[in-house]
FIDOSE-603526 format. One record per atom (N, C-alpha, C): x, z, y negated. Coordinates in steps of 0.02 Angstrom, whole numbers, padded with zeros to 5 digits, always signed. Atoms other than C-alpha are relative to their C-alpha. Example, Ala and Ser with C-alpha at 12.3 -4.5 7.8 and 13.67 -1.06 7.14 Angstrom:
BEGIN
+00045+00000+00059/+00615+00390+00225/+00045+00000-00060/-00042-00003+00059/+00684+00357+00053/-00039+00037-00055/
//
This chain:
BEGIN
+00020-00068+00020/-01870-07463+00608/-00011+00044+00062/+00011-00033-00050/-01928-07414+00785/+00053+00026+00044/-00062-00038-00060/-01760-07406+00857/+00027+00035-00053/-00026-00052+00036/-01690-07313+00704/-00033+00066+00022/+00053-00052+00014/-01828-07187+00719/+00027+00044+00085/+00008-00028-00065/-01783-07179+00922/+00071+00024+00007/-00036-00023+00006/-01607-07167+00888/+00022+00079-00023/+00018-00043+00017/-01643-07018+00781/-00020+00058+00017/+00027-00072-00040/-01729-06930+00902/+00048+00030+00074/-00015-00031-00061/-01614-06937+01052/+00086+00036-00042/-00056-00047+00035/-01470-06866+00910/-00020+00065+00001/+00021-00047+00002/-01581-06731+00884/+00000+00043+00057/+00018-00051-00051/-01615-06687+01066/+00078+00028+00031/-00060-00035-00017/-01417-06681+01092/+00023+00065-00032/-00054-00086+00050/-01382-06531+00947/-00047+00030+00012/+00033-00083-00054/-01528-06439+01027/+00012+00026+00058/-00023-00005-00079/-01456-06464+01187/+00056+00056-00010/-00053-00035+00006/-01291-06398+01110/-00010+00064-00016/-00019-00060+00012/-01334-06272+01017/-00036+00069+00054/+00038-00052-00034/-01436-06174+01173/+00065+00005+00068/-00043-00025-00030/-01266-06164+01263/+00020+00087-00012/+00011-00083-00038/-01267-05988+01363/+00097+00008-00013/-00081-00006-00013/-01046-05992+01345/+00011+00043+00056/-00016-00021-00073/-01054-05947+01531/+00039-00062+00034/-00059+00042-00054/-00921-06012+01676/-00052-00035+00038/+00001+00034-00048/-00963-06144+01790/-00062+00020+00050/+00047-00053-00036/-01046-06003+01911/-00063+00028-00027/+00050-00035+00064/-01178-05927+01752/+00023+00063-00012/-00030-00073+00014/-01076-05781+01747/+00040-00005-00052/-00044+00011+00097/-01011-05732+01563/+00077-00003+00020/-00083-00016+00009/-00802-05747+01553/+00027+00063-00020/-00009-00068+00029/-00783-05561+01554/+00040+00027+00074/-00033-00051-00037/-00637-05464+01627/-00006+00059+00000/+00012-00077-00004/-00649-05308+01701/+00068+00004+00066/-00056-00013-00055/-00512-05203+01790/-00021+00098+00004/+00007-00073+00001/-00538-05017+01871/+00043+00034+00037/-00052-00022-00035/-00395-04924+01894/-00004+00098-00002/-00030+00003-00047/-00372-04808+02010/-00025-00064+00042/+00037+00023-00038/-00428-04942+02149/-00048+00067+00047/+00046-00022-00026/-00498-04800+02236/+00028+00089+00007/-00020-00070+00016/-00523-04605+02212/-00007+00061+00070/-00020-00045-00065/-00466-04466+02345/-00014+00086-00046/+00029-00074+00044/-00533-04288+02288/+00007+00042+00070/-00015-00044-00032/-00481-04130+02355/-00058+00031+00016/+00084-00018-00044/-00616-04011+02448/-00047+00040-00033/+00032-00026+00047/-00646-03903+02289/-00059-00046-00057/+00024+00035+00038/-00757-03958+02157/+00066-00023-00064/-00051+00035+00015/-00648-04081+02070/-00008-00062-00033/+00024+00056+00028/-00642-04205+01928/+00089-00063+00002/-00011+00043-00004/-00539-04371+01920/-00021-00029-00072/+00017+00042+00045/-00522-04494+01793/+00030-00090+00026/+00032+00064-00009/-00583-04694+01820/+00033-00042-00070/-00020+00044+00063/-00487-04813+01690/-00022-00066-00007/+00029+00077-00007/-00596-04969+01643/+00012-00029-00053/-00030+00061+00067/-00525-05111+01531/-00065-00060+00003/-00001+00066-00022/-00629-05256+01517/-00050+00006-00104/+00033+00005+00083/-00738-05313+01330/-00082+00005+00008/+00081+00017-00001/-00902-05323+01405/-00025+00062+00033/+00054-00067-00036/-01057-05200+01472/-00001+00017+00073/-00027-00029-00077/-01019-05084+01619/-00055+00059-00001/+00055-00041-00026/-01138-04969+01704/+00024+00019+00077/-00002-00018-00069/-01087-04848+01857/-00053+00044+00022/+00048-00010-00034/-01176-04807+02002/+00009+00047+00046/-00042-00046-00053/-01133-04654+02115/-00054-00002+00032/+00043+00023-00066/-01197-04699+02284/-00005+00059+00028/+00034-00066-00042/-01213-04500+02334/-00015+00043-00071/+00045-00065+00040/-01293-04354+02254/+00076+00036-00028/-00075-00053+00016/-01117-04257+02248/+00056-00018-00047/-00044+00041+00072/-01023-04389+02125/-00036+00007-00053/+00035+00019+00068/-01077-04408+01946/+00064-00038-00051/-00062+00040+00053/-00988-04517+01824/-00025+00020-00079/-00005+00000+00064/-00959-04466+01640/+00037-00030-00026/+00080+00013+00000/-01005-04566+01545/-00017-00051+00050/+00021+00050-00048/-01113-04675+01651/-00015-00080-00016/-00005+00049+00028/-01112-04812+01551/+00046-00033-00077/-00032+00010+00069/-01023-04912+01409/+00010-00074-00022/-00030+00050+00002/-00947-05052+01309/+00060+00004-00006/-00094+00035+00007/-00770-05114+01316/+00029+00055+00039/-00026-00027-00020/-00640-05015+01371/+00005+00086+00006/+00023-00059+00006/-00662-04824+01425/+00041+00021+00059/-00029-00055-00043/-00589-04666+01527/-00050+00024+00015/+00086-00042-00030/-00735-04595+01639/+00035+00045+00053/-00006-00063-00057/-00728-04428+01723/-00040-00018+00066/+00041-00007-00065/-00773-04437+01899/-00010+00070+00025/-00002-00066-00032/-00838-04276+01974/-00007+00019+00070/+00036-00004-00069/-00862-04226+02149/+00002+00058+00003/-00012-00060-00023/-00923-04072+02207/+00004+00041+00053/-00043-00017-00033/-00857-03947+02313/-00028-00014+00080/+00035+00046-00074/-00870-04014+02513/-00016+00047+00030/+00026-00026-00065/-00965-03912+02616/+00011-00012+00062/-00010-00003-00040/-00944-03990+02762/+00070-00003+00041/-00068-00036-00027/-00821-03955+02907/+00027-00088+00035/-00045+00034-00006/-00760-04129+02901/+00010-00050-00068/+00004+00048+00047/-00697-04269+02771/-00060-00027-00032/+00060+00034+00039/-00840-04364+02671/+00048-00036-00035/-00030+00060+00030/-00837-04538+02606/-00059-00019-00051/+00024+00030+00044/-00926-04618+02472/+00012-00049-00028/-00011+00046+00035/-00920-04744+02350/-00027+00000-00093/+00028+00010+00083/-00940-04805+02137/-00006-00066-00008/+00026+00079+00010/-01036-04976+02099/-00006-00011-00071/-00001+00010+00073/-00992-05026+01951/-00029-00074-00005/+00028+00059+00027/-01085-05170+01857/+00022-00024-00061/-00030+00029+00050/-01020-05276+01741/-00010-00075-00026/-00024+00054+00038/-01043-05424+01626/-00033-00055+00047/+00028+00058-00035/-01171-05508+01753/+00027-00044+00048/-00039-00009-00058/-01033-05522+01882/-00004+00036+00054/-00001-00048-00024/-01012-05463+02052/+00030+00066-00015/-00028-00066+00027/-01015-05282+02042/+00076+00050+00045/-00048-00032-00010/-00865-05189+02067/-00004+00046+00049/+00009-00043-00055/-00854-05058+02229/+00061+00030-00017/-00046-00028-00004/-00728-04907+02205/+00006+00061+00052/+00004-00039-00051/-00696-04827+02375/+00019+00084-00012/-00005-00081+00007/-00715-04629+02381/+00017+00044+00064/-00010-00071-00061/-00650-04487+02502/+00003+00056-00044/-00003-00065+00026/-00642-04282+02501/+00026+00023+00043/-00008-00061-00042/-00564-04165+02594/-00037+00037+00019/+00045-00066-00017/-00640-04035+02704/+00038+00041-00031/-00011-00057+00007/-00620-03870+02655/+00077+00039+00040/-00042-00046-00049/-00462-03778+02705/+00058-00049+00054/-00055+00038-00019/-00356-03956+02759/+00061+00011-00018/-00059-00003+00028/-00178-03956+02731/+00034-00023-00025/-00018+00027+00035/-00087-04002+02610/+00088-00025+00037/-00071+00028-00055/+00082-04100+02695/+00058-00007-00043/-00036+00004+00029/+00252-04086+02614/+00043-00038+00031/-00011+00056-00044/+00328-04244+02671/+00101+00005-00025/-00033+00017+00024/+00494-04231+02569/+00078+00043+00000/-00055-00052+00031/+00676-04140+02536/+00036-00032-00054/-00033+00007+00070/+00751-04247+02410/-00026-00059-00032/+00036+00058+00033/+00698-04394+02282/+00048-00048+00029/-00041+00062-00054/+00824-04516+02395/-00060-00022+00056/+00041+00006-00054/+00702-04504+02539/-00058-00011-00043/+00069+00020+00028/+00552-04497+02433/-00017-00082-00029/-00012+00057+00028/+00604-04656+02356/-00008-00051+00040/-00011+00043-00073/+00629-04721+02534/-00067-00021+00016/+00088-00014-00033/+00448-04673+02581/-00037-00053-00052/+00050+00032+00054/+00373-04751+02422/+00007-00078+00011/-00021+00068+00029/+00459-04920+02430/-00015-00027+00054/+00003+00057-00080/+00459-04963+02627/-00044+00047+00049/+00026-00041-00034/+00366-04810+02693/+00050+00053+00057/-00044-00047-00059/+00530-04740+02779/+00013+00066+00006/+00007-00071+00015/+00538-04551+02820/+00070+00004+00037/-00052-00049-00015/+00697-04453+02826/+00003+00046-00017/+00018-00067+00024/+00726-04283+02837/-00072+00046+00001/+00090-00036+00037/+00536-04255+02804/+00023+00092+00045/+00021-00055-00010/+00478-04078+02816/-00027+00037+00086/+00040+00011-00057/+00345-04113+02917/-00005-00051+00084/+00009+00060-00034/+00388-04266+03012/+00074-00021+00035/-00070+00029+00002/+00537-04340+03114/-00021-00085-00031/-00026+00071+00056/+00632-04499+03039/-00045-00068+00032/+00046+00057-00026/+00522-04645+03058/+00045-00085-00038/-00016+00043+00056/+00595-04816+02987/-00039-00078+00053/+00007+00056-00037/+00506-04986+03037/+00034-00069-00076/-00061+00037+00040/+00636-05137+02974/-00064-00022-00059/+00041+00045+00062/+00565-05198+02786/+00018-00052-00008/-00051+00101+00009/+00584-05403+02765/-00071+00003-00074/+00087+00033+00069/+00433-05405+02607/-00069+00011+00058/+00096-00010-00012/+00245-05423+02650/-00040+00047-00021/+00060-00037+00005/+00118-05325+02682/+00011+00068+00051/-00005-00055-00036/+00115-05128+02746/-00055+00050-00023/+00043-00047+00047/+00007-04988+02742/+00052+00059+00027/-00028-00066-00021/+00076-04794+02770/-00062+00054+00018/+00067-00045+00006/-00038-04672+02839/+00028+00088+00046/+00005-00067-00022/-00037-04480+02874/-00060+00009+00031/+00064-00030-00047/-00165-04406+03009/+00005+00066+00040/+00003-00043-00045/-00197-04281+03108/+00024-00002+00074/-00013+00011-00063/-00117-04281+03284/-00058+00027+00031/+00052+00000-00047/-00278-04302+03385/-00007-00090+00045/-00009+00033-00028/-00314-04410+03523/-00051-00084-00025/+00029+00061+00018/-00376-04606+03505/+00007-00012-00070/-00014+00036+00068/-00299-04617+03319/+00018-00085-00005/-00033+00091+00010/-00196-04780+03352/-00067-00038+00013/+00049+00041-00015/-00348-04855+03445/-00056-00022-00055/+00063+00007+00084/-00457-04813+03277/+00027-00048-00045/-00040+00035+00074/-00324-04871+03154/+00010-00072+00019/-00015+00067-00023/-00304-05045+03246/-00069-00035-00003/+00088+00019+00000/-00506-05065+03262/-00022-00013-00074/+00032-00009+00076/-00517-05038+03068/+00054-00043-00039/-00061+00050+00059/-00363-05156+03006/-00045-00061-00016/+00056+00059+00017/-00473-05317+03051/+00081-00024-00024/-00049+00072-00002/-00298-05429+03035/+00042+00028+00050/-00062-00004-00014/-00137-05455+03112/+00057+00037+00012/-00061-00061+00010/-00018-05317+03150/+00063-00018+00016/-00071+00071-00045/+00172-05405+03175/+00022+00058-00005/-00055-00063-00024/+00248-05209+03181/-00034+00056-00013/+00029-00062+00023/+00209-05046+03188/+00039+00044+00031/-00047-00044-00017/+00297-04895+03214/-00073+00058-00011/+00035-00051+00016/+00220-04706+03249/+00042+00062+00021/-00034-00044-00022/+00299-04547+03274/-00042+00064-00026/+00044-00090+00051/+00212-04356+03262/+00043+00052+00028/-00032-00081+00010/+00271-04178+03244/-00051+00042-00001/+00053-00043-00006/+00165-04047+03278/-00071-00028-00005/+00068+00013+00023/-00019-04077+03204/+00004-00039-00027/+00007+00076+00037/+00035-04224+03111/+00041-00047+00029/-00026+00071-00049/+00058-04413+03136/+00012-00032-00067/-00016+00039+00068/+00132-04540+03006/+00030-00071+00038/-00006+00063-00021/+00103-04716+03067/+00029-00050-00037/-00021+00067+00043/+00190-04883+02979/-00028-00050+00028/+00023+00052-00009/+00100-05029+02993/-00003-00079-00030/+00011+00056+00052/+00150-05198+02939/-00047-00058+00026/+00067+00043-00005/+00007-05331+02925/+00030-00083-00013/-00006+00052+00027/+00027-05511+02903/-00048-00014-00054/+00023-00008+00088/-00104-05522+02760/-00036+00074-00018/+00000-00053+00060/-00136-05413+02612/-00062+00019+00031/+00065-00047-00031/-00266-05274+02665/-00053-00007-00045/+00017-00025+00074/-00407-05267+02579/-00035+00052-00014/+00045-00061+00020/-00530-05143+02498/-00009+00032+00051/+00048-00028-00078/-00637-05125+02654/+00027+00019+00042/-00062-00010-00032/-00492-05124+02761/+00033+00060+00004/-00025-00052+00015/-00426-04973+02685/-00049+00062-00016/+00063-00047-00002/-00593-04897+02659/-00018+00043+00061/+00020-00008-00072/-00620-04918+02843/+00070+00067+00042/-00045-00062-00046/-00467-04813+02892/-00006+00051-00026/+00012-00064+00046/-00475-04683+02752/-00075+00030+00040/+00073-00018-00016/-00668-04652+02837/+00020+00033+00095/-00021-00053-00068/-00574-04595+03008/+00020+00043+00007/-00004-00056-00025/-00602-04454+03051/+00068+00047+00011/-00063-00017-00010/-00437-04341+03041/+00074-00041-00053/-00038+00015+00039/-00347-04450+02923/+00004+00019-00061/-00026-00029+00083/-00257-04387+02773/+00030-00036-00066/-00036+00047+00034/-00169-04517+02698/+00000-00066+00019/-00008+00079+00014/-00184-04705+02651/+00004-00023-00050/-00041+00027+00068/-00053-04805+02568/+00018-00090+00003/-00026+00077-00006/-00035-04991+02549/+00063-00025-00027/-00047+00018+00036/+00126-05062+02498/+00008-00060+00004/
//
């Protein structure tokens, strides 16, 4: 009778055991995807909204790390379109920021932010959708407007493309802020502008691209 009775009890302590399963991963973090696309928002120098595309099934909550962003709405479940706002830049150079998104008891999400100063220029890089096509796929410029022909050879990998300002100690910045490998690079400028190619041996990441977008005089950053 005594071992029935003990049997009994260690059945019992297994389906209480079971049923107080949390259905969290490995880590204690719930199985919840989240994806926020753009990876990261570039706002002109006016006051200026943006829209933030978040997929995932579970509870999200953003965080605008300056006074001058606001996210509508600022919170939600499942999948949503959120206005980003920034308003208009006062000052007489770029501004950077950031959006911390939280999610699902996971690390939280970081979506890198820039603005234009006031009164930058807008760069017309292009004369026909042949060249543009060129630019998009391998970063190669022909023809440009603004720019002579730049081509550094494409074999695959990793590249970024970047527009700047022709001022002095750019390369030295843009090489300080890659943080990997550079196996080519090409640069060529025209007047007030510069349009560097840079291929990387590994994939850039966030920070990486944060870190150059945050130098001073740069206009453009593109990963391919």
């Amino acid at each position: 009778m005594k071992k029935l009775l003990f049997h009994l009890l260690i059945f019992t302590l297994f389906a209480a055991a079971a049923g107080c399963s949390s259905g969290k991963d490995d880590d204690g973090n719930p199985d919840v995807r989240f994806y926020a696309v753009p990876a990261s928002l570039n706002f002109e120098a006016g006051k200026t909204t943006l829209q933030l595309s978040i997929s995932t099934t579970g509870h999200w909550t953003i965080v605008c790390d300056d006074e001058w962003l606001e996210a509508v709405p600022a919170e939600g479940t499942g999948s949503a379109k959120v206005g980003i706002t920034a308003q208009a830049n006062p000052l007489a150079q770029q501004r950077t920021s950031s959006l911390t998104i939280a999610y699902g008891g996971a690390e939280p999400a970081v979506v890198p932010v820039t603005q234009k100063v006031s009164g930058e220029e807008s760069v017309d890089l292009f004369g026909s959708t042949d060249e543009m096509k060129a630019y998009l796929e391998e970063g190669t410029i022909r023809n440009s407007v603004n720019f002579p022909n730049l081509k550094v050879p494409y074999e695959g990998g990793y590249r970024v493309c970047l527009i700047h300002k022709n001022i002095p100690n750019m390369i030295a910045s843009i090489t300080s802020a890659v943080h990997t490998n550079i196996e080519n690079m090409g640069n060529r400028s025209r007047g007030d502008y510069a349009s560097p190619i840079i291929a990387l041996a590994d994939q850039p990441t966030e920070e990486n691209l944060a870190a150059l977008r945050a130098i001073e005089g740069m206009i453009s950053v593109r990963a391919i």
